[in-house]
C-alpha positions in Angstrom: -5.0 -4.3 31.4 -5.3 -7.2 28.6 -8.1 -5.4 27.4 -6.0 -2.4 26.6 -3.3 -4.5 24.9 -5.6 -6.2 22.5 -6.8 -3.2 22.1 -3.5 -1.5 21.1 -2.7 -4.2 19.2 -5.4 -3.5 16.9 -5.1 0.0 17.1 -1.0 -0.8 15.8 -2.4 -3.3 13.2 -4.8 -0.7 11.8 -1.6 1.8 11.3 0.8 -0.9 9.8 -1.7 -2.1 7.1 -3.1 1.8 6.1 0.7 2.5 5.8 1.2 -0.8 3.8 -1.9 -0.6 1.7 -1.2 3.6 0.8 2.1 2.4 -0.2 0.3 -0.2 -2.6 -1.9 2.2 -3.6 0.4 4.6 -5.7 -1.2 6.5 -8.3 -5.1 6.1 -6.7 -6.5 9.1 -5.2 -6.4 7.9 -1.8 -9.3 9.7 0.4 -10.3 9.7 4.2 -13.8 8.3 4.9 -15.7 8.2 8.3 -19.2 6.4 8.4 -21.4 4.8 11.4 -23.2 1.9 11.0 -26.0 1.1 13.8 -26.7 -2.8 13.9 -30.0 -3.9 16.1 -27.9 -5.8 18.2 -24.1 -7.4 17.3 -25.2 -10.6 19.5 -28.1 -11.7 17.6 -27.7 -10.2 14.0 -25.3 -10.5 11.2 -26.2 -7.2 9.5 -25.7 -3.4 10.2 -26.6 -0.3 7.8 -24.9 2.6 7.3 -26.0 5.9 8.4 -23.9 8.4 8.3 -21.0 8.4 5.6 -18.4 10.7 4.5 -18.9 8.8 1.0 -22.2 9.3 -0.4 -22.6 5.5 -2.3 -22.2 3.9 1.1 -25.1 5.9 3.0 -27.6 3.5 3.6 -25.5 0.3 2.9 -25.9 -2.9 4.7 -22.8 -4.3 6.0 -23.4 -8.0 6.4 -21.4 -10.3 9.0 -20.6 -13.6 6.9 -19.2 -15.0 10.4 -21.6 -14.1 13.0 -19.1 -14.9 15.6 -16.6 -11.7 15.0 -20.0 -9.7 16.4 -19.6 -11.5 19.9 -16.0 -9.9 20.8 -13.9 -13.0 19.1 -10.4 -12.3 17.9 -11.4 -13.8 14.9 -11.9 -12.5 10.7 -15.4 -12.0 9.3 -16.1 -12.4 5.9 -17.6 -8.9 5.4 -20.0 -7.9 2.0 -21.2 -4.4 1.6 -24.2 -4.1 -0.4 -25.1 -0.2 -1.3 -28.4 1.3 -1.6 -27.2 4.0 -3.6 -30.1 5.6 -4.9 -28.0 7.9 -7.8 -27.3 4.9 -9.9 -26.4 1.8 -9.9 -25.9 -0.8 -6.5 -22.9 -2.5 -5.9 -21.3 -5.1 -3.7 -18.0 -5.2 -2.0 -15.7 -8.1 0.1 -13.8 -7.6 2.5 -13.1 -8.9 5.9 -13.4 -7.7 9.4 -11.2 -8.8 12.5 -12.1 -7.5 15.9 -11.1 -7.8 19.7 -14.2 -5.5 21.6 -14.6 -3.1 21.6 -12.5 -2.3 18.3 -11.3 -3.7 14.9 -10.2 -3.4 11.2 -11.8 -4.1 8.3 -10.1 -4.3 4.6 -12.1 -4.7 1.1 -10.7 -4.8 -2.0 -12.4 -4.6 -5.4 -16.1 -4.9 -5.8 -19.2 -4.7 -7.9 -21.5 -1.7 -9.7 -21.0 1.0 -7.8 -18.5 -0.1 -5.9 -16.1 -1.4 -8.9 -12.1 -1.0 -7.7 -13.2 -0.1 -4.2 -10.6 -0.7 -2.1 -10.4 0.5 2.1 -8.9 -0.2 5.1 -10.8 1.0 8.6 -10.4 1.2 12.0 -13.8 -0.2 13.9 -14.7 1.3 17.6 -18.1 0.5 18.8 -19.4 4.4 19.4 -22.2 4.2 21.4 -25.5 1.8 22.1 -27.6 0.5 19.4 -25.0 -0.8 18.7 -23.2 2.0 16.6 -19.9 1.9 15.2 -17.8 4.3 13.7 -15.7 3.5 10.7 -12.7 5.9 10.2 -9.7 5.1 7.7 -9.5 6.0 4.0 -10.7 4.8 0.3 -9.9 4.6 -3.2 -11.6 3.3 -6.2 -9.0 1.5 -8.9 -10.8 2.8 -12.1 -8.1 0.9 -14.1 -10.8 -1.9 -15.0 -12.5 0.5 -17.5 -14.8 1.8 -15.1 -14.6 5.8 -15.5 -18.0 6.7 -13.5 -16.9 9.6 -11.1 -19.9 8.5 -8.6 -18.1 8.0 -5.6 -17.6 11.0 -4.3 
């Protein structure tokens, strides 16, 4: 029974901050995304990579844990930096950070590097299956009003 209310707590969390962060997002085109990342194990290792993405420049990304204790189950924040591999131009990095309570979480980034320049996201975090994979479901938008105009994102 705790179990479940941590875990609807995050699940509420995740909902008040996507409604927030649209809000804040007025005027950015404002996308869904689902990705998994597959980590060797979340005990012993601090990174994960993505392999499956609904946004091409994260396929193949490493996602690394800055905090290796969020990956045990704590109810604590990770620093989080994405680091693409994207092979049609440019790579990019991205920091964010990560909050979990197993077997789920929420992750936020805002702004970024390369490829990832005004990337902003919000995502709800549910370990999917062994591996361990996660699934990464929630939505995306780049702020181009840095001068960054490249239209690689999608």
């Amino acid at each position: 029974m705790r179990l479940l209310r941590h875990i609807l707590a995050v699940a509420a969390a995740v909902a008040l901050l996507m409604t927030l962060t649209t809000s804040s997002a007025l005027g950015s085109s404002i996308k869904s995304i689902y990705a998994e990342k597959t980590c060797t194990t979340i005990a012993t290792t601090s990174t994960c990579i993505v392999t499956t993405s609904t946004l091409k420049v994260l396929l193949g990304a490493t996602w690394r844990y800055l905090d290796g204790r969020a990956g045990l189950g704590l109810p604590i924040g990770s620093p989080m930096l994405i680091t693409t591999a994207y092979e049609g131009g440019r790579s990019g990095t991205a920091n964010g950070v990560c909050h979990f309570i197993a077997p789920a979480g929420h992750c936020e980034y805002a702004g970024g590097t390369g490829s990832l320049r005004g990337f902003h996201a919000n995502f709800a975090v549910l370990f999917i299956g062994p591996g361990p994979v996660l699934s990464l479901t929630g939505t995306y938008w780049f702020d181009r009003s840095n001068g960054d105009d490249d239209e690689d994102e999608d």
